[in-house]
Structures are given as C-alpha cells and as structure tokens.
MARDODO-544062 format. One record per residue (C-alpha): residue number from 1; residue in three letters; x, y, z. Coordinates in Angstrom, 3 decimals. Layout:
BEGIN
node num NUM, residu ala, u X, v Y, w Z
...
END
This chain:
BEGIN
node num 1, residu unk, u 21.762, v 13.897, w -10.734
node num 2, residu unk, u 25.197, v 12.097, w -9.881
node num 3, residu unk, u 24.697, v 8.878, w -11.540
node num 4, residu unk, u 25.666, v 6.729, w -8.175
node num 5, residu unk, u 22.176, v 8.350, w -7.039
node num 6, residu unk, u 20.042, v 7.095, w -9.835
node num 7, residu unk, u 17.194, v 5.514, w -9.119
node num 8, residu unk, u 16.407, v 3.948, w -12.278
node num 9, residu unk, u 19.850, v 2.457, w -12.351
node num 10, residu unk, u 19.927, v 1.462, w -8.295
node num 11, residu unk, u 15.760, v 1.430, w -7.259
node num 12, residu unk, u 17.067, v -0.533, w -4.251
node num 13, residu unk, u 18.625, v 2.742, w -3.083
node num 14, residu unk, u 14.726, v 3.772, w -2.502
node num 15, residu unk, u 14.845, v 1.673, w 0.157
node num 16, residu unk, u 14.675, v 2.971, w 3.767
node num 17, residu unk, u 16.250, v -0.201, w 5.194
node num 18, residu unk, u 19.252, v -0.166, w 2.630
node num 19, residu unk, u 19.934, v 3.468, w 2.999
node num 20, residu unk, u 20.012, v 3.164, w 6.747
node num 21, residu unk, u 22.600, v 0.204, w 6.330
node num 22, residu unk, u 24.885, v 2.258, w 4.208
node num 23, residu unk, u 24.958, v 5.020, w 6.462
node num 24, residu unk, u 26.468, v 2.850, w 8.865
node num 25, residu unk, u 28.507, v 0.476, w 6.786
node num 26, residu unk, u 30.249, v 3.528, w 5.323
node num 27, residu unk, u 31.132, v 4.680, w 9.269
node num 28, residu unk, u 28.341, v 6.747, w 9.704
node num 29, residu unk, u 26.573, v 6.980, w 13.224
node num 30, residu unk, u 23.001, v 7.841, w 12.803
node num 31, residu unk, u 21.903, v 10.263, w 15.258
node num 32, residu unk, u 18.410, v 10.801, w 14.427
node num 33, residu unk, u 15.995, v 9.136, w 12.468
node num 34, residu unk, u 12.453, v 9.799, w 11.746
node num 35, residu unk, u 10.138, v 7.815, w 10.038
node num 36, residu unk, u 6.380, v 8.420, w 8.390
node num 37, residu unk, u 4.897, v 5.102, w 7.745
node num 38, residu unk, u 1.454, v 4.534, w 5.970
node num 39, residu unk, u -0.416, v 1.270, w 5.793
node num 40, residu unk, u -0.066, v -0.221, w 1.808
node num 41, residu unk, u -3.211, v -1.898, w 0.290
node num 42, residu unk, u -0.428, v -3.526, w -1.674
node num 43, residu unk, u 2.251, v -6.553, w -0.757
node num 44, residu unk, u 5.128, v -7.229, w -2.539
node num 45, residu unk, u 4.137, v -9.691, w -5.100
node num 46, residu unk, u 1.883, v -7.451, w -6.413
node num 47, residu unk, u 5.008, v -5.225, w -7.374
node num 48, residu unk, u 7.161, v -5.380, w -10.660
node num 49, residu unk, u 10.275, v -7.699, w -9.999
node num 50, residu unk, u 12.946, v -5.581, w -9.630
node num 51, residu unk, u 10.373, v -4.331, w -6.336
node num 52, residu unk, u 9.463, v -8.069, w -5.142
node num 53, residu unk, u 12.632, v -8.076, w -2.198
node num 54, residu unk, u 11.262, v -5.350, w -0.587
node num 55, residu unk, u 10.902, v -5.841, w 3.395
node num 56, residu unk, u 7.246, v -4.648, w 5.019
node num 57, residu unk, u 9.296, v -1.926, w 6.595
node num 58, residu unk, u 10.428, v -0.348, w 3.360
node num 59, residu unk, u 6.757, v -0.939, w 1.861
node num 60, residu unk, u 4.824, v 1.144, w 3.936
node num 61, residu unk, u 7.700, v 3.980, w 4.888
node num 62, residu unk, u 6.354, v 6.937, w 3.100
node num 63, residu unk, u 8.973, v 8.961, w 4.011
node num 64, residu unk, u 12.250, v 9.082, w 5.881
node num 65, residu unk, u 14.532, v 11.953, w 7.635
node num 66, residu unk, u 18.233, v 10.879, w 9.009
node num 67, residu unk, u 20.594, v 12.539, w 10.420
node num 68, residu unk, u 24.791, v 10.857, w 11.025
node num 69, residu unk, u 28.185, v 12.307, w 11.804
node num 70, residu unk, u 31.317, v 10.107, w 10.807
node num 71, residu unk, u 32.098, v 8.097, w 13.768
END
C-alpha cells in the first residue's frame, strides 16, 4: 500500500466527506457519485478519539463509488 493511502497513518482519509473534498480541491470534477448509507446504532462519542470529528454523513455511509475527470 503507498503509504499516502494508509489508513492507520491518515483514518480521516476513510471519510466519504473528506475524500469527496479532495477530489475536487485537487481539480477533479466528480461526475458520478453513488452512495450506500445504513442507519448506525452508534454516534460519534461513542467512537475512539481519533473517530469523534466524524460528520453523520460519513457515520452511516457504508460504502461509496465516485467517478471525476481533471477539469
């Protein structure tokens, strides 16, 4: 795994929300994006700290598929 992908070393990149942002921060225009989203019996206080910022949308995404071209 290239180690700008780890998720040990980056969880946040995990995140549905943050990898949408860098798509388009990076000059990426997302041209599809698909989302599977499943309730959570758990909020985010219940979840270790480095998990606590984690919006509502990222909680309950259970999985994600995107598709960009560079602008």
């Amino acid at each position: 795994m290239k180690p700008y992908l780890d998720d040990y070393a980056f969880p946040q990149l995990n995140d549905f929300s943050v990898r949408r942002m860098l798509y388009e921060r990076n000059g990426f225009e997302l041209l599809i994006e698909k989302k599977v989203d499943l309730p959570s019996k758990y909020s985010a206080k219940q979840f270790a700290r480095r998990f606590k910022g984690m919006s509502n949308e990222d909680i309950v995404t259970s999985g994600a598929f995107l598709q960009a071209a560079r602008r």
